[in-house]
N, C-alpha and C positions, 0 to 999 in steps of 0.2 A: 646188485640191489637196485641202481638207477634202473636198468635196462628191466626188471621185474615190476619199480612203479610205473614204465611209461607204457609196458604190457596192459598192464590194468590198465590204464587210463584209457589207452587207445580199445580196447576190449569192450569199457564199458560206453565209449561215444559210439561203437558198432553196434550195441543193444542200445545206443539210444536212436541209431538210426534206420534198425529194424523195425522199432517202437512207429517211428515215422512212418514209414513205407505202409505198415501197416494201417495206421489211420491217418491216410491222407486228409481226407475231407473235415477229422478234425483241426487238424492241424490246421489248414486253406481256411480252415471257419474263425480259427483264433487271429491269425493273419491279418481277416476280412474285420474284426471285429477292432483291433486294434485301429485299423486304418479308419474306420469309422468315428471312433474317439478323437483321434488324431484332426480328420476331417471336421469335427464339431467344432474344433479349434481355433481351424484357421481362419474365419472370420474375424478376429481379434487380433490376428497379424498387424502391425504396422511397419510401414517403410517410412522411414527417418533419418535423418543423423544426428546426432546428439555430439553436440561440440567437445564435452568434456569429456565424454567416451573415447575420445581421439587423446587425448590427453596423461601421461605417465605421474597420477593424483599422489604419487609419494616422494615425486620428485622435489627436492627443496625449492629449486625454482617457481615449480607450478604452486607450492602451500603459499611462497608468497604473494603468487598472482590469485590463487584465492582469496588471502584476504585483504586486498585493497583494491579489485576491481570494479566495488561498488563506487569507491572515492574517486580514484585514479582512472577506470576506466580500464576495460579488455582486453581481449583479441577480436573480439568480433566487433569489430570497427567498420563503418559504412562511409566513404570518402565518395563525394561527388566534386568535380570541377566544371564552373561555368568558365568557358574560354573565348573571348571575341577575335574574329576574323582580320580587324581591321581596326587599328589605335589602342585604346586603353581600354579596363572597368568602368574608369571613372564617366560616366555618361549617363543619365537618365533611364534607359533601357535597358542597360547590362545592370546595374544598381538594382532595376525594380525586378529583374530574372534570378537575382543573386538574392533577395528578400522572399520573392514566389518558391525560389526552391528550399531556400530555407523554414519556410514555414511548411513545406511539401514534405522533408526529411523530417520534420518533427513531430506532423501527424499519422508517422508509419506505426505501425503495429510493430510493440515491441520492442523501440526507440524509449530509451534512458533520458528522460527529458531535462536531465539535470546536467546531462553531460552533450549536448550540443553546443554547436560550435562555428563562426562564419560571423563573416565583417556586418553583416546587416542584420545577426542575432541580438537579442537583447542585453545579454553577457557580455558583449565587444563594447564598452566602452570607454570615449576618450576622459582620462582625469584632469583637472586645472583646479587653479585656485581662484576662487570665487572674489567678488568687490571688496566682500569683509575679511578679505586671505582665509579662508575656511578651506577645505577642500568637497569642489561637487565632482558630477559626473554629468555624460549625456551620452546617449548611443552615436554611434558613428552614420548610423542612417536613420531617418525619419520616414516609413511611412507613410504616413497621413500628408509628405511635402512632396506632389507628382514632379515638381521639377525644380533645380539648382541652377544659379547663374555660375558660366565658366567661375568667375571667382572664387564661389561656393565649392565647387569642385574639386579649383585645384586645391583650397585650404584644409579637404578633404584627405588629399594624395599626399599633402603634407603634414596631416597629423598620421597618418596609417605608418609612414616611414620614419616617425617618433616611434611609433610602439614597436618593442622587439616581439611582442608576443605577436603583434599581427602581421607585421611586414615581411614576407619570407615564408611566413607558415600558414598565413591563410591569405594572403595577397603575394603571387608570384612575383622574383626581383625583377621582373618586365615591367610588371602592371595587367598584363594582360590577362591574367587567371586571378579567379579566387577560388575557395574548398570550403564548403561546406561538408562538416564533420559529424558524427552524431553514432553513439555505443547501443551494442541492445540486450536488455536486460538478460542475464543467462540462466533464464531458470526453463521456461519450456517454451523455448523459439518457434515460432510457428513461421517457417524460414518462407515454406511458399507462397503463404499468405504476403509477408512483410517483400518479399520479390514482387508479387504482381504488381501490389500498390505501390511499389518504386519504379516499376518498369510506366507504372498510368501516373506518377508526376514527371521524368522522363517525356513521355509522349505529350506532357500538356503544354512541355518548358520551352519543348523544340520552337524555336525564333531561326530565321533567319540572319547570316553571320554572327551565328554565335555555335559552338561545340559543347557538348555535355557529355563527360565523362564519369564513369562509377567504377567503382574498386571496390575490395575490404574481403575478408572470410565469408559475411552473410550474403553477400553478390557472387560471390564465388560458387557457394550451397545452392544457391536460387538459381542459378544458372544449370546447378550440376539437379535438380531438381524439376527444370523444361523437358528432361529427356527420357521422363520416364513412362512416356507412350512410346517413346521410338525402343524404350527398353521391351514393351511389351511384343510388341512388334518385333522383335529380335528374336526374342523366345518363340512366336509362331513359325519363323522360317527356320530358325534352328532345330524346331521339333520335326518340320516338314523333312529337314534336310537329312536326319537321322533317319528319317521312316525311309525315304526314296534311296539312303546306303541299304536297309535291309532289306529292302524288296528287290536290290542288286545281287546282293550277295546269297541271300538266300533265297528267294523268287519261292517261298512252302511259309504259307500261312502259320504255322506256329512260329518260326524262325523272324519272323515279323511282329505277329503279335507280342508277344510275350516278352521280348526286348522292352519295346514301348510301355506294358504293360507293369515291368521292373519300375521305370522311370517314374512312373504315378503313384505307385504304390510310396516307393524311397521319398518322392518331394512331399507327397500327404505325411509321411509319416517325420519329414526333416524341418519343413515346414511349420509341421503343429504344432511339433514341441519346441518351437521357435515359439509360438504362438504362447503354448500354454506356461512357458518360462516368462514370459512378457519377455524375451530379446526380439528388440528392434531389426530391423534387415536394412541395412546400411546398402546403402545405393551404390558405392564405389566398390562391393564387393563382391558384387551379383555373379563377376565371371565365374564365382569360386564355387555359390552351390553347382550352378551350370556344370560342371568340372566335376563334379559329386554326383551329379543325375546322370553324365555320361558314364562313368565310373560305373553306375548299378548298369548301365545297357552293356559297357565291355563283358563283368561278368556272367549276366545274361546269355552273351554269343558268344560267351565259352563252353556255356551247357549246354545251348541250343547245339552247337556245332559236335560237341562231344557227345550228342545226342542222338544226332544224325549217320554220326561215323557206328554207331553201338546197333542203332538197327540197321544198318546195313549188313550188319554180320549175323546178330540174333535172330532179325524179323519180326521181334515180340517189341511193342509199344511199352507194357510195365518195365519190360526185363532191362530195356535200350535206356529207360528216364531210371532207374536203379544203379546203372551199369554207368551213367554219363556221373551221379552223383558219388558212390563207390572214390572213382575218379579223381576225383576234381575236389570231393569235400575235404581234404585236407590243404591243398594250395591254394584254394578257393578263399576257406575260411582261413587260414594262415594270410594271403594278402589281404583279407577284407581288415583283420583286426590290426594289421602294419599299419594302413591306410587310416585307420580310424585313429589309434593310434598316434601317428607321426601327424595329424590335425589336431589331437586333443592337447597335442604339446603347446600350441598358442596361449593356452591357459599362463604358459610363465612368463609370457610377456608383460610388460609393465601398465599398459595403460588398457581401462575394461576393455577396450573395442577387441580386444584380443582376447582376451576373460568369453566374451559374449561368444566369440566368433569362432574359438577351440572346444566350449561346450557342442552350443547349436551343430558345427560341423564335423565334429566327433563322433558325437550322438547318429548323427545324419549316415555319415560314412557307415558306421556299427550297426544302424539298421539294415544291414544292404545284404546281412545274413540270411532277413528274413524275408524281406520284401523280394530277395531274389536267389539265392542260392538256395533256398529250401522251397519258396516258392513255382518256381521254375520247374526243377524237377517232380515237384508232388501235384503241381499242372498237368503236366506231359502224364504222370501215369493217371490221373482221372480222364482225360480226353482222348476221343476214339485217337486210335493211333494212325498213321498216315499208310494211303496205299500204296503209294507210293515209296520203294526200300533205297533205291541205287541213292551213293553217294554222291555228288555233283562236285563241281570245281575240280577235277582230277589234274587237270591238265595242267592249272598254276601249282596245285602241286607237288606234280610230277617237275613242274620247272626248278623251284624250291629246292626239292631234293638235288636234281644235279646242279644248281649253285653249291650247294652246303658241299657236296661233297669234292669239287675240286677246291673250294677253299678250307674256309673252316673246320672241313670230315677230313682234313690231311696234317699229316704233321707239321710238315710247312708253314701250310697255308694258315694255321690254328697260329703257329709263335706268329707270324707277320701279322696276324690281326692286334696280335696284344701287344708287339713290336711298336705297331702303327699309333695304337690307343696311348702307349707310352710318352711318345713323340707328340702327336698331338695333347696332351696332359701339361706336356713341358711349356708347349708353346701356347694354351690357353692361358697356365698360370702369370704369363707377363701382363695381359690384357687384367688379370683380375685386380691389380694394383692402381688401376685406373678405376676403378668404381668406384663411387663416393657413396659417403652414409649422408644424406638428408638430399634435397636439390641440389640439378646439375645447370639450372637454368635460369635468367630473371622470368616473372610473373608465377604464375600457375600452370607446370606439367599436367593438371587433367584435362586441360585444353588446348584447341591448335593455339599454334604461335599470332593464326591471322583473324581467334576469337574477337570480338566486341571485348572480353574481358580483358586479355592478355594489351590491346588494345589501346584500352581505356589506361590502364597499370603504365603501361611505356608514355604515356602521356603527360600524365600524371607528375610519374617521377623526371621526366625532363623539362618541364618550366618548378616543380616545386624541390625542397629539400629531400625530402620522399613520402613513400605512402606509407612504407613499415616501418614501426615506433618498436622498441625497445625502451622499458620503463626502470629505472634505477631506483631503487627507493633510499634514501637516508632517514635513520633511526636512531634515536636518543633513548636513554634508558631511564629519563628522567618526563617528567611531560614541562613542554614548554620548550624542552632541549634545543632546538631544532632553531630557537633567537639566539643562542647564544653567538658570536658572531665571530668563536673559531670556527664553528660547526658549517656556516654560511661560508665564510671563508674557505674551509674543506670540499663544502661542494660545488664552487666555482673550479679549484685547481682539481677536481676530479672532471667535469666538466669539460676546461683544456686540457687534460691529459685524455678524453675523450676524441679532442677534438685535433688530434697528432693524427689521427685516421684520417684519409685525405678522400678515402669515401663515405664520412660521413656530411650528410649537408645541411644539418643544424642541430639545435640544443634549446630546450624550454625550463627552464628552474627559476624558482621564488626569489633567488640573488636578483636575477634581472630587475623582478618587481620594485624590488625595495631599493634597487637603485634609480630606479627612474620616480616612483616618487619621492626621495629623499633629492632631486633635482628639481623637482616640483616645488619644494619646500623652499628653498635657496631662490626664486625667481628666476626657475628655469637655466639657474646658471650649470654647463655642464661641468664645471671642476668639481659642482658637489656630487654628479654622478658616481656618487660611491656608498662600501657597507660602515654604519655608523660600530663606533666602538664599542656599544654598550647595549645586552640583551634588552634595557628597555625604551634606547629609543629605535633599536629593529620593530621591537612591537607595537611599537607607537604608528610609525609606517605603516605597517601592517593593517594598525586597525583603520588609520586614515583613511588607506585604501579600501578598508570592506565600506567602510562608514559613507564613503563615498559615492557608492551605487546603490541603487535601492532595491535591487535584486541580493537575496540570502546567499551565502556562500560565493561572494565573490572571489574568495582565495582557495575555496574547496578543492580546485584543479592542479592547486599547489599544495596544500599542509591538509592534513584531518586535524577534527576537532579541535584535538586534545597538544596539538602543536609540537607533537613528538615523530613525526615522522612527515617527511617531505620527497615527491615525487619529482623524479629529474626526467624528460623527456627524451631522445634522442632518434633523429630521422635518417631513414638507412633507405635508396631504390630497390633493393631487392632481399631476398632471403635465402639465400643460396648458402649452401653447405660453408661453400670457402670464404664467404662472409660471415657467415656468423659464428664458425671458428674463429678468426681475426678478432671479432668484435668480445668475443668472449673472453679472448685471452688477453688482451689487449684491457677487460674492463677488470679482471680476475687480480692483473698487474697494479692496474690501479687501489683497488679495495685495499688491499693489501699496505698499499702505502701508508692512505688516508686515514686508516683504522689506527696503525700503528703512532700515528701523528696527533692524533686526537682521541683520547679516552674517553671511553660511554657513547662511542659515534660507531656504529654500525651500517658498512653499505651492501646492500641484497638487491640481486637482480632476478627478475623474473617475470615484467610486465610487459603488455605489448606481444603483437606476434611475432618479436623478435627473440623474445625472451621464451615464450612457450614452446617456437620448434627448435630453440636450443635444448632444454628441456626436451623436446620430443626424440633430438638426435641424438643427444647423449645415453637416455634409453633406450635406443631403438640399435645404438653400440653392445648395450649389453645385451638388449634382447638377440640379436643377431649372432651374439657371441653364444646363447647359451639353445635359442631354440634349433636350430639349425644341427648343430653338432648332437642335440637329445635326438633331433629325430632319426640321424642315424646310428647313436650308439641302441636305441631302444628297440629298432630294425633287424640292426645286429644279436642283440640278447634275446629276442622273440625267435627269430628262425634261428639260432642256433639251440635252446633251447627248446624248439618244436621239433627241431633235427637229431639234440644230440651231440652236436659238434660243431666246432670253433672252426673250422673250415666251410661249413654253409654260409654261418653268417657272415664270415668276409667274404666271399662268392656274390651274399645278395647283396653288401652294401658296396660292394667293387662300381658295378655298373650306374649307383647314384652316387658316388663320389666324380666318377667322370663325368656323368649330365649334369650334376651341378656346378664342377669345375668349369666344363664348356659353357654354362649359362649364364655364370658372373664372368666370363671372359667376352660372352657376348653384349653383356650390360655393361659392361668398360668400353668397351667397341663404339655402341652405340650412344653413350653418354646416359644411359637408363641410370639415375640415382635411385638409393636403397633406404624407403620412405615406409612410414607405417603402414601404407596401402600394398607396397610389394614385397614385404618381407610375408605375409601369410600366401599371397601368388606361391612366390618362391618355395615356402614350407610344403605347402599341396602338391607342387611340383613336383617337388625332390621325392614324396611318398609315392608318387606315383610309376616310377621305375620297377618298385619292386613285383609290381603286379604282374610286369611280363618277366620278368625273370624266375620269381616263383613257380608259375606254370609251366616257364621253360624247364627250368631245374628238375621238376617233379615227374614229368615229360622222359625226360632225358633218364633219368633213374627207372621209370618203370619199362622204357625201350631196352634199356640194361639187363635191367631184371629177367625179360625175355628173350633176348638175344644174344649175351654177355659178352659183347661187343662195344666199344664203349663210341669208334667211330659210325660204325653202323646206328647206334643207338643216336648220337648227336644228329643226323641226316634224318633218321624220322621225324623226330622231334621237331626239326625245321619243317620237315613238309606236311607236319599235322598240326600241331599246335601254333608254329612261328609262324603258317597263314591266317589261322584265329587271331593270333596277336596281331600281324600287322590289320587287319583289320578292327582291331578292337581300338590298335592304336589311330586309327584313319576315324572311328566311331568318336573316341575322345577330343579329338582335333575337331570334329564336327561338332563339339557341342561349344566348342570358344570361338572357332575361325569364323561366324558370320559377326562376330563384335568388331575384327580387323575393318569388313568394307561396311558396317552399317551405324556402327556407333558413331558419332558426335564427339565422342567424351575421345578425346585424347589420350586418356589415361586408361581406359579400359579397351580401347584399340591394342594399346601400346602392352597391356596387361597378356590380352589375346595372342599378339606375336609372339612374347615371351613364354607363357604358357603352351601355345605352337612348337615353337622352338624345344623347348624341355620335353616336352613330350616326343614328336620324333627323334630327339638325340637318346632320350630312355629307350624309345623300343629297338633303336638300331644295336646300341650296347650292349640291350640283354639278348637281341640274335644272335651279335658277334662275339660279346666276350665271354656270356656265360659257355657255349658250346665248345670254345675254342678255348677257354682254361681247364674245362672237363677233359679235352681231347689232352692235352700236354700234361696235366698233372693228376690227373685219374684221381681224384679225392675219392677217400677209401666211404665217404658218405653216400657214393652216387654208384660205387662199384661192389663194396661190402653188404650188401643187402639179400634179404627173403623175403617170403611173402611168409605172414602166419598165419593159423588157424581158420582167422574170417577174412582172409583175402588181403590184407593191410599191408605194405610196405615196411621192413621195420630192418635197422641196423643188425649185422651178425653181431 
């Protein structure tokens, strides 16, 4: 019954591809028309990055960073440090540099004006009690006052190291540094915009002996956002460099053409509907369509070349592009829809950028049907056909063939390959346990270590407590909750139980507040530096302190409105994997306590970008757990049911279970951490194996077929197909390897290598191991076959 539906099935795609043959030129016309559509499109393309796209939006962590980063502040935080050479801030100079850039930070595009932040802001300042004991305020700097006497100064450097809120966090424990802070709004960043105009206050601030350094997510984008001429420029030598392999290898103008001609057809067509979905084209991912436009030229130079070997025999133009598609159209379209496929699966990852990037690439890969496996050959039979018949490249292989057959064509030599493969299997899996899920490094892996950014970041965090914040929220189920002054109490002993981490190098919360002006109160005396007993002389404080400044929301930083919920600050140098594990479990520990000790007191973390790429890496656990393993169980149940049998499908997914063992053995090696940028690398990657083993496989079975030989048949296959492959795989590598010597970007170099890497470890696999399990175990898929009625391949 199976074996009579898949009769039919296969029967009736050979009258659909009679259908074809017969109307080329409609067919080229619908093609042609499509891609036109597609082309209206792309004008409406945009290249962006959209912050929350990066972001796992069902993650509890991140619903709370949604809703309090309007109060509390983001992740996209902009941190600059003014740093003097020689003495202190406190000086005239550095003062009125630290006031220019903070008025410079504040008129960015984009810039949260509620949430700036810096000793000579308006929001900084010192409280006291007035002649008539009342309590005022005044800014910490003046402005309108060009200069201080030493006196003035130092009374200055002695009120700053009263305040805990400022001493530490926005005045370095030197003196030497201050930080200007400042959020930017997260609705529609216009990231290069708010880059330039920080890079032109930057350039206006520059003084001698003084240093100026920037940090934050939005300098990180802005930077990653410079390189997108040198991207352009990538893509022209990457094109150039694909065309100059084809006119190596194939030196016959179709063989040329029509590659490159795959390549435009697939990006108009992967492109548009990028376009016409409204998905963004995210700058970090570019190696990936790259990798998908090489993808349509591999299959390209497998027609072309099956094209070429067909009129060599025939002599007929139609008969040779009929005779290459015949061929090919079942492993052809079998890897293209693997491929499409094992990309669409990013769809289950957690956060959209994955949503966006498994459609668009999906889709992109799927088209690669038409733009070039059907295109291709219904080319070749509209175009005069070549006078030229002889087959060229003989000689590699002829060489081919006698490799394959003292190794791999012997029985021997077949077990010692998979002997080998074994062995090395065993000894990648040690290196795999060294890979980390999130950062393996302090600053930003998309850049060199000796960036301006990464730079700035090391700077930064070694005169300050750090640059990445981790925001704790505590919540009442009452409003007002938040004065009760177990609650307060609560969140100082969470706080020091924070603060047992001995890389953390500070802590911001509202206890502080209320204890320094509840000091204020008492004439400055510090024994009273402490929390009062009773919910309303906490709020009394409190209001003392807003009532104090004439700037609205002077406690906003600390409590919302409605007094139910209060943000706790915490400063960490870096964001590394093994950090913010520590810090997670470490705060998981605490909540736990706190909660239990104090009823209606709720603690949630999730603020800051300490909090969101925890959030990112906890997802990016599961996502890696679940995408990875779908794209090859789904590899597996496509070619076995395209075959028929559970012995193909482990056959195809053998050879990407090794490339991808060997490629997190090489990311443990290398210290490459497993981030939301290279878990889709790696997905693409891994799908990419199947292409040369398909072919080989199909290859191999139809040399069978004819010769019924199973070593004879493995040795052609190497010398006909396995030099298209390795050149397909030399085509693919050429479409990532000029990112290695030209990119800037750290991370899409580093993207390159590893993409490099996976891809030559796939095509050596499927030479070696597909042929050489054929030979030792003669699967009855590759040896039990006939051809039926319309020529088709099909199991006895």
């Amino acid at each position: 019954m199976v074996s009579q539906i898949r009769h039919s099935i296969t029967h009736r795609l050979h009258q659909g591809e009679e259908w074809i043959f017969r109307n080329p030129k409609i067919v080229l016309s619908l093609v042609l028309a499509v891609t036109l559509l597609f082309g209206i499109a792309l004008p409406k393309l945009r290249v962006f990055t959209d912050f929350s796209d990066l972001l796992p939006q069902n993650h509890g962590y991140i619903k709370v960073y949604n809703r309090l980063k309007e109060n509390f502040g983001g992740a996209n935080m902009l941190v600059m440090s003014i740093e003097v050479e020689q003495g202190t801030i406190f000086n005239d100079d550095t003062l009125k540099l630290i006031h220019e850039a903070t008025q410079g930070i504040d008129n960015l595009p984009g810039v949260n004006h509620n949430l700036v932040t810096s000793l000579t802001h308006r929001t900084a300042r010192k409280v006291f009690l007035d002649d008539q004991g009342g309590f005022a305020s005044e800014s910490y700097y003046d402005p309108l006052k060009p200069t201080r006497t030493v006196a003035e100064l130092e009374q200055l450097k002695k009120d700053v190291i009263a305040n805990p809120t400022i001493y530490g966090l926005l005045v370095s424990p030197d003196m030497k540094a201050a930080l200007i802070k400042a959020q930017l709004n997260e609705g529609d960043i216009d990231y290069p915009a708010t880059f330039a105009a920080l890079q032109e206050v930057r350039k206006a601030l520059a003084k001698p002996g003084h240093q100026i350094y920037v940090t934050g997510n939005p300098v990180l984008t802005g930077w990653v956002y410079t390189y997108l001429n040198q991207i352009v420029e990538i893509m022209a030598y990457t094109l150039a460099l694909l065309a100059t392999l084809l006119i190596v290898y194939f030196r016959r103008f179709y063989g040329i053409a029509l590659p490159l001609l795959g390549i435009a057809l697939s990006s108009i067509w992967g492109l548009g509907f990028m376009a016409a979905m409204g998905i963004n084209l995210e700058p970090l991912s570019l190696p990936i369509p790259f990798l998908i436009a090489a993808r349509a030229t591999s299959h390209g130079v497998q027609l072309v070349v099956r094209y070429y070997e067909e009129l060599a025999i025939v002599h007929d133009g139609k008969k040779a592009a009929r005779n290459a598609l015949d061929a090919l159209f079942r492993p052809g379209s079998l890897a293209i829809i693997v491929d499409a496929v094992g990309i669409a699966v990013l769809v289950l990852g957690a956060a959209p950028f994955n949503h966006k990037l498994g459609l668009a690439a999906g889709f992109w890969g799927f088209s690669v049907i038409f733009t070039v496996h059907f295109m291709v050959p219904l080319a070749l039979t509209v175009l005069p056909a070549p006078k030229e018949h002889a087959n060229g490249n003989e000689g590699v292989r002829n060489f081919l063939a006698k490799a394959m057959a003292l190794t791999g064509g012997t029985d021997g030599g077949a077990r010692s390959i998979l002997i080998l493969t074994l062995i090395g299997a065993i000894g990648g899996a040690y290196l795999v346990g060294k890979v980390q899920l999130g950062e393996s490094e302090p600053g930003s892996p998309l850049l060199h270590r000796d960036h301006d950014y990464n730079i700035s970041t090391k700077a930064i965090n070694t005169r300050f407590p750090g640059s990445e914040e981790l925001h704790v929220v505590a919540r009442t189920d009452d409003k007002g909750g938040i004065k009760r002054p177990e609650v307060m109490a609560a969140i100082e002993r969470f706080q020091a139980h924070m603060l047992s981490d001995p890389q953390l190098g500070g802590t911001k919360a509202l206890p502080g507040v209320v204890r320094v002006v509840n000091k204020l109160t008492h004439n400055d005396d510090p024994r009273w530096m402490q929390l009062p007993d009773a919910a309303d002389e906490i709020g009394g404080l409190m209001f003392a302190y807003m009532a104090s400044s004439p700037i609205p929301g002077a406690l906003k930083e600390f409590i919302t409105p409605d007094e139910n919920e209060a943000d706790m600050v915490f400063y960490y140098k870096d964001h590394q994997a093994d950090t913010i594990n520590r810090i997670v479990a470490l705060a998981e520990e605490g909540i736990k306590q706190i909660e239990k000790e104090v009823p209606g007191l709720h603690v949630e973390l999730g603020g800051g970008i300490i909090g969101v790429t925890a959030a990112g890496n906890q997802a990016l656990h599961t996502d890696h757990m679940i995408i990875i393993p779908a794209v090859m169980i789904l590899a597996f149940v496509i070619v076995m049911v395209y075959y028929s049998s559970l012995h193909a499908g482990w056959l195809m997914i053998l050879p990407m279970l090794f490339s991808t063992l060997m490629t997190y053995a090489y990311m443990g090696a290398l210290n490459i951490g497993i981030n939301v940028n290279t878990v889709p690398v790696i997905a693409v990657g891994v799908g990419v194996g199947i292409d040369y083993a398909v072919y080989f496989m199909d290859r191999i079975r139809e040399e069978f077929a004819a010769l019924r030989d199973i070593k004879q048949a493995v040795i052609n296959a190497v010398a006909t197909t396995g030099y298209a492959v390795s050149f397909t795989a030399v085509t693919l590598i050429a479409g990532v390897v000029m990112w290695i010597f030209m990119s800037d970007l750290r991370f899409q170099s580093d993207a390159a290598v590893l993409l490099s890497f996976m891809l030559i470890v796939n095509a050596i696999a499927a030479v070696l191991i597909v042929p050489s399990w054929c030979v030792v175990f003669k699967p009855q898929f590759v040896t039990a076959i006939h051809y039926d009625e319309d020529g088709v391949l099909e199991n006895d």
